[in-house]
C-alpha positions in Angstrom: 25.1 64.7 -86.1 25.0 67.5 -83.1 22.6 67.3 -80.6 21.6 70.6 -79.1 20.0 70.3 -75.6 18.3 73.2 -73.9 18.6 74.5 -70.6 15.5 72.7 -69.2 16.6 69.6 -71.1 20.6 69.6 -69.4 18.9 70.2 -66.0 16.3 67.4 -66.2 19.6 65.1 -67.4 21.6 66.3 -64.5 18.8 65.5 -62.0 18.6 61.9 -63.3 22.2 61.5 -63.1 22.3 62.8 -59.8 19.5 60.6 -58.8 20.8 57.4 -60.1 24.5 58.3 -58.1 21.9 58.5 -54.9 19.9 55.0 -55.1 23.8 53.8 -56.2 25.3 55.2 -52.9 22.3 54.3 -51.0 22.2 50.6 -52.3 26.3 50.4 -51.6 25.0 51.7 -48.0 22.5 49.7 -47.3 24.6 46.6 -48.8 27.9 47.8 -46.7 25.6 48.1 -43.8 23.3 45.0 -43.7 26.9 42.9 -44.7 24.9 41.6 -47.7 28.3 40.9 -49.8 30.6 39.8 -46.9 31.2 36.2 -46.9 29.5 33.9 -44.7 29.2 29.7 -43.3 26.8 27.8 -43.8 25.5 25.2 -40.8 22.9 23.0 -40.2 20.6 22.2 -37.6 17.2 19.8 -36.7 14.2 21.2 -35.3 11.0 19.5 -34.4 8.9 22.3 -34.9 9.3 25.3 -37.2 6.5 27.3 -36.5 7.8 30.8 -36.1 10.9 30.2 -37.9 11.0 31.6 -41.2 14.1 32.6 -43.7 15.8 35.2 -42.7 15.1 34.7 -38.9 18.3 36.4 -36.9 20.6 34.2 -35.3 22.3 35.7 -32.2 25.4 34.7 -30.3 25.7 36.4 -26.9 23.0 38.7 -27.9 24.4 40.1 -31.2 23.1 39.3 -34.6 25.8 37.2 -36.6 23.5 36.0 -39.3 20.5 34.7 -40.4 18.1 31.7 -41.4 18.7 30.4 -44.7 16.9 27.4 -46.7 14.2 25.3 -44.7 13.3 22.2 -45.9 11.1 18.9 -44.2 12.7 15.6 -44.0 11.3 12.3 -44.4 11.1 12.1 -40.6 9.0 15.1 -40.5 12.1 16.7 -38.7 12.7 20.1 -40.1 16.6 20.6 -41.5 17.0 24.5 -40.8 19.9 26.2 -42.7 22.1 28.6 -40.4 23.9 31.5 -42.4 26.7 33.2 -40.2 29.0 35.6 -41.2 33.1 34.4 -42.0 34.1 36.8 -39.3 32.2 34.8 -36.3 32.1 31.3 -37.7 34.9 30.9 -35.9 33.1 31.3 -32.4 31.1 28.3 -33.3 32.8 26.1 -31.7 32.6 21.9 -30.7 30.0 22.0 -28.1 27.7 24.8 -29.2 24.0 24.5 -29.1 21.3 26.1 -31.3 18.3 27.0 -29.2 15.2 28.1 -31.1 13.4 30.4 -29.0 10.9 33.6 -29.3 11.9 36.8 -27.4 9.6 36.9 -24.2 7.5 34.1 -25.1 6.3 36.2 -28.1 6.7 37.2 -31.8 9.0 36.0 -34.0 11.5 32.8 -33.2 14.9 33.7 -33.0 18.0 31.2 -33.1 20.6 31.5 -30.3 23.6 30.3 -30.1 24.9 29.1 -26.9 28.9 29.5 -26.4 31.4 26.5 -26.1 34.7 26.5 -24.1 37.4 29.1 -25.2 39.5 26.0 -25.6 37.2 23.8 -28.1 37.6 24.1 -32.1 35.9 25.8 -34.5 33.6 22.7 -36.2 34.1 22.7 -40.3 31.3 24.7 -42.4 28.1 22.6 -43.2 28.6 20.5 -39.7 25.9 20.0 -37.9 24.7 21.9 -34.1 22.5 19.8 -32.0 19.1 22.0 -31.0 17.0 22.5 -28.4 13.6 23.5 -28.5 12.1 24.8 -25.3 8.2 25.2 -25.0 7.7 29.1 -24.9 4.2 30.8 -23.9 2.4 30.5 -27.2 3.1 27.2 -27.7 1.7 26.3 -24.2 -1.3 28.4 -25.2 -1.7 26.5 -28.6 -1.9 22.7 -26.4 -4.6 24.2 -24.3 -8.0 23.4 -24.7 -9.6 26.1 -23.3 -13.1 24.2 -23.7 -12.6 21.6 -21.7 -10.3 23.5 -19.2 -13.1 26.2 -18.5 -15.8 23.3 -18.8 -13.5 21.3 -16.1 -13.4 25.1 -14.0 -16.9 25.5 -14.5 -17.5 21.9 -12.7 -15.7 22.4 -10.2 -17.0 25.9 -9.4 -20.4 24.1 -9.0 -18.7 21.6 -6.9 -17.2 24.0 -4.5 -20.7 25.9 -4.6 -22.3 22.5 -3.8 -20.2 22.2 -1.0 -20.5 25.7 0.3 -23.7 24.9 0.4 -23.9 21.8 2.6 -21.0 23.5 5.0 -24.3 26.5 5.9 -26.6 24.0 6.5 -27.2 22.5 10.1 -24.3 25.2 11.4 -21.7 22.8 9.9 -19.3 25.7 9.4 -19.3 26.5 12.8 -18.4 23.3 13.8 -15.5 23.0 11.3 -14.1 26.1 12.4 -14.8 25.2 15.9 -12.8 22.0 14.9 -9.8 23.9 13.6 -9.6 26.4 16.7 -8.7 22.9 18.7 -6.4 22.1 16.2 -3.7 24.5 17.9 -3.9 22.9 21.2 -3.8 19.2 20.4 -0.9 20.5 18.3 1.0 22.1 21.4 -0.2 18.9 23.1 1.6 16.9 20.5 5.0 18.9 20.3 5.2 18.6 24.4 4.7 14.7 24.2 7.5 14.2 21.1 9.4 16.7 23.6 9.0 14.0 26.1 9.9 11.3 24.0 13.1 12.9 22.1 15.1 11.6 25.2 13.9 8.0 25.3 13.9 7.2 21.8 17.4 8.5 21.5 18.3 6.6 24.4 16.4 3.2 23.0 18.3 4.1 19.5 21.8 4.7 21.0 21.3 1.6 23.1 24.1 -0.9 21.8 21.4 -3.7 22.9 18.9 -2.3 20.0 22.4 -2.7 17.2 22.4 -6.3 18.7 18.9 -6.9 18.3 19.1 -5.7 14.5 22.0 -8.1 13.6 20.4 -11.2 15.0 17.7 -10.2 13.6 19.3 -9.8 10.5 21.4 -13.0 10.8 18.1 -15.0 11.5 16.6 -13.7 8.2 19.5 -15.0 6.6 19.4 -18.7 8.4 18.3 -21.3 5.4 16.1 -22.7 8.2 13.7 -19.3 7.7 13.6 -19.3 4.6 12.5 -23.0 3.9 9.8 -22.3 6.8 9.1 -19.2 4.4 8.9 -21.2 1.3 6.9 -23.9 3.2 4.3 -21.1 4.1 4.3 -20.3 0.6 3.5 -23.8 -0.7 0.7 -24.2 1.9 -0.4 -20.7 0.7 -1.1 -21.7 -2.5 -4.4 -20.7 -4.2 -5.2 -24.2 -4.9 -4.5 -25.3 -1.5 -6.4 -22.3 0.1 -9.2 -22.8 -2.2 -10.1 -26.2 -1.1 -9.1 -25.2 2.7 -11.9 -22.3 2.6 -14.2 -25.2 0.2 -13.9 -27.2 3.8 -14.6 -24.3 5.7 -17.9 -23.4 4.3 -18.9 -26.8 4.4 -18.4 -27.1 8.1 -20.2 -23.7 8.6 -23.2 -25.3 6.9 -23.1 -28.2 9.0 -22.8 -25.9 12.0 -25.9 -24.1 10.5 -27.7 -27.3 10.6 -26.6 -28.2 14.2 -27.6 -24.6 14.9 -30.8 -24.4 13.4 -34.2 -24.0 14.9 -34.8 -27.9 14.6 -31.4 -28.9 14.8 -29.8 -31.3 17.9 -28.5 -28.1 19.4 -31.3 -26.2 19.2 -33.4 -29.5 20.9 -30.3 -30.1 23.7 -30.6 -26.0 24.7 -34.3 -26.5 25.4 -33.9 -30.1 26.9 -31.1 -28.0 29.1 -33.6 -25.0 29.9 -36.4 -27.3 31.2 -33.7 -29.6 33.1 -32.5 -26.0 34.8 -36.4 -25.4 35.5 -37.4 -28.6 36.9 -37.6 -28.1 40.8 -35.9 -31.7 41.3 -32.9 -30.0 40.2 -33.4 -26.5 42.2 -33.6 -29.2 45.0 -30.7 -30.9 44.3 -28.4 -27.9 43.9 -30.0 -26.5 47.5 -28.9 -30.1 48.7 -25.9 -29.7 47.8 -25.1 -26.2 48.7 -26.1 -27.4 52.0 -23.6 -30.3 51.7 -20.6 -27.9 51.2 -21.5 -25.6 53.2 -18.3 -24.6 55.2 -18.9 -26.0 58.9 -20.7 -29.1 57.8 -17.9 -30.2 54.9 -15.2 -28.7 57.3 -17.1 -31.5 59.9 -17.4 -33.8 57.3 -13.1 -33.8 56.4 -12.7 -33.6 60.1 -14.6 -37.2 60.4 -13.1 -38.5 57.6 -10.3 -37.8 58.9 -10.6 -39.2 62.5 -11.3 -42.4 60.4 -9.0 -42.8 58.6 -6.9 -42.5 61.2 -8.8 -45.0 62.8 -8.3 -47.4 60.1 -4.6 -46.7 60.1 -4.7 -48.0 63.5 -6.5 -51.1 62.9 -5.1 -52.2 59.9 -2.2 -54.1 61.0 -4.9 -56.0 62.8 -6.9 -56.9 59.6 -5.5 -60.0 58.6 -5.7 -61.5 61.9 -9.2 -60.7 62.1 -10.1 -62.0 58.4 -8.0 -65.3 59.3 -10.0 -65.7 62.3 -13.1 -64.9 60.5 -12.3 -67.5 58.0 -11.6 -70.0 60.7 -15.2 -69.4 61.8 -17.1 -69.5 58.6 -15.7 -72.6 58.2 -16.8 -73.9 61.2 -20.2 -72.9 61.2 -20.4 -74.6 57.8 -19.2 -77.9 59.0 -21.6 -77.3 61.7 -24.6 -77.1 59.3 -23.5 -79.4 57.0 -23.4 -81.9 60.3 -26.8 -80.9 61.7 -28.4 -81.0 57.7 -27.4 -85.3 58.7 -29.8 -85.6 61.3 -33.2 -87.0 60.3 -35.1 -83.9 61.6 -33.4 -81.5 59.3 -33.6 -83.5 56.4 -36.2 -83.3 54.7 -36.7 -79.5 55.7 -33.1 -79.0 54.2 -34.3 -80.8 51.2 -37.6 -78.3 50.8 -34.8 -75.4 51.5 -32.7 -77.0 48.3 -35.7 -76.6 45.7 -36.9 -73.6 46.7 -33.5 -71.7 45.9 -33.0 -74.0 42.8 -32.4 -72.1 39.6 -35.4 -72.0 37.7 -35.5 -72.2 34.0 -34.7 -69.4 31.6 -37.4 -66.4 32.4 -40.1 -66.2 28.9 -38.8 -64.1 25.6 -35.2 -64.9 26.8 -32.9 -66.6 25.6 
């Protein structure tokens, strides 16, 4: 069966035709253009976070695009397995060594992946392996942690705190005197550098000084003698808690008793007043006048002169001494033979016996024993 078309008909058919042979040549285009049929190698990478990160993300190296985010999935670890699509042609720039950062451009937008490149020497790694990540914290991110509430609450206090304080520094002129206070600041300073200026020469000298390098090793070498450190372990023992508790237990306990000796009726107390009205008594004025006098300079100065005449005196007779105490011995026994004799003669008798019982002992005196 023939099919006549019309003119209009043939035209409209031509259009289409020539439409369809467009979206073809624009599809092949767009598909040559965007690489969609070139082959390409898969890798895998971890992320922590995958906010921003979508399918179809670009992934760079060196700045140009060499493919794209495929599959996302979460693992059991709430770690995010991120699927990395690049293109035959540059999978073999991936190399041992390189690093997937996930990053935004500017802090903003959409995450991009870059790849960071390895030595020219390393080796391609083998499709599917995976790239270690590294996820730094971009702007929004650092904005999403904020707590602006409690940040501009925390501002707002410490607004009120400065004001506060602002307000205390205008009362009584206390301003002025701080910035009084700061103007002397410089001097003292200058005062300061000239006296370490004085003292850079000294102290060099004392450190350079071998005698200091001596000092330090025996020093060192006496830290190091067992002898210290069992005196340091001693102290330790006797430092003890246990030890210094009952040591401070004793302490306070002897304080009290010092509070009680101490007290307003205590012996102390008693022997200062006893001692104030001995000090007031005029006997004692007296006595301390007497003996002022007696050391007065000329008359104790007279008084060691004497003494000393004396004993020179005495020096002089004492050979003598026991010449003179033999003699008086001779004598005393004498004149007691001589009494004894005279106590014989019948006048003297009975007046020596009268003489006997009146210097008789008498008995034991009443409520003795």
């Amino acid at each position: 069966m023939k099919i006549f078309l019309s003119y209009r008909e043939r035209v409209a058919g031509l259009f289409i035709v020539v439409t369809l042979l467009l979206v073809a040549a624009f599809f092949v285009g767009a598909a040559v253009r965007n690489r969609w049929l070139a082959p390409r190698v898969t890798f895998q990478t971890l992320v922590a976070r995958g906010d921003g990160l979508r399918p179809g993300s670009p992934i760079l190296l060196s700045g140009v695009e060499i493919g794209e985010v495929g599959r996302m999935s979460i693992r059991d670890d709430d770690r995010i397995e991120v699927e990395l699509v690049v293109l035959e042609s540059h999978a073999r720039r991936v190399r041992e060594g390189t690093r997937a950062t996930v990053r935004r451009l500017l802090g903003i937008g959409e995450k991009r992946v870059h790849l960071s490149s390895a030595a020219a020497g390393a080796r391609p790694v083998s499709p599917g392996a995976d790239i270690p990540a590294d996820e730094p914290v971009d702007l929004l991110e650092i904005l999403n942690q904020l707590d602006l509430n409690s940040n501009l609450a925390m501002l707002n206090r410490g607004l009120k705190a400065a004001e506060t304080l602002l307000g205390k520094l205008e009362e009584d002129g206390r301003l002025e005197k701080l910035v009084s206070a700061a103007d002397r600041i410089g001097p003292t300073l200058e005062r300061v550098d000239s006296l370490l200026d004085d003292l850079h020469k000294p102290l060099i000298s004392v450190v350079a000084n071998p005698a200091l390098n001596g000092t330090l090793n025996s020093t060192d070498r006496l830290l190091k003698d067992p002898a210290i450190r069992n005196t340091v372990q001693g102290a330790a023992k006797v430092l003890e808690p246990a030890r210094i508790n009952r040591l401070l237990a004793r302490t306070e306990n002897l304080l009290a008793q010092v509070d009680k000796l101490a007290g307003e009726k205590g012996p102390v107390s008693s022997l200062l007043v006893n001692t104030n009205s001995l000090l007031a008594d005029g006997r004692v004025d007296r006595l301390i006048t007497s003996l002022e006098k007696l050391t007065d300079e000329k008359k104790l100065g007279k008084i060691i002169d004497d003494v000393a005449v004396l004993t020179g005196e005495t020096s002089k007779v004492s050979p003598e001494i026991p010449e003179i105490t033999k003699e008086l011995t001779t004598t005393l026994r004498e004149t007691t033979i001589l009494l004894k004799a005279l106590q014989k003669v019948w006048i003297l008798d009975g007046l020596a016996r009268e003489a006997r019982e009146e210097v008789k002992p008498r008995g034991p005196a009443p409520g003795t024993k």
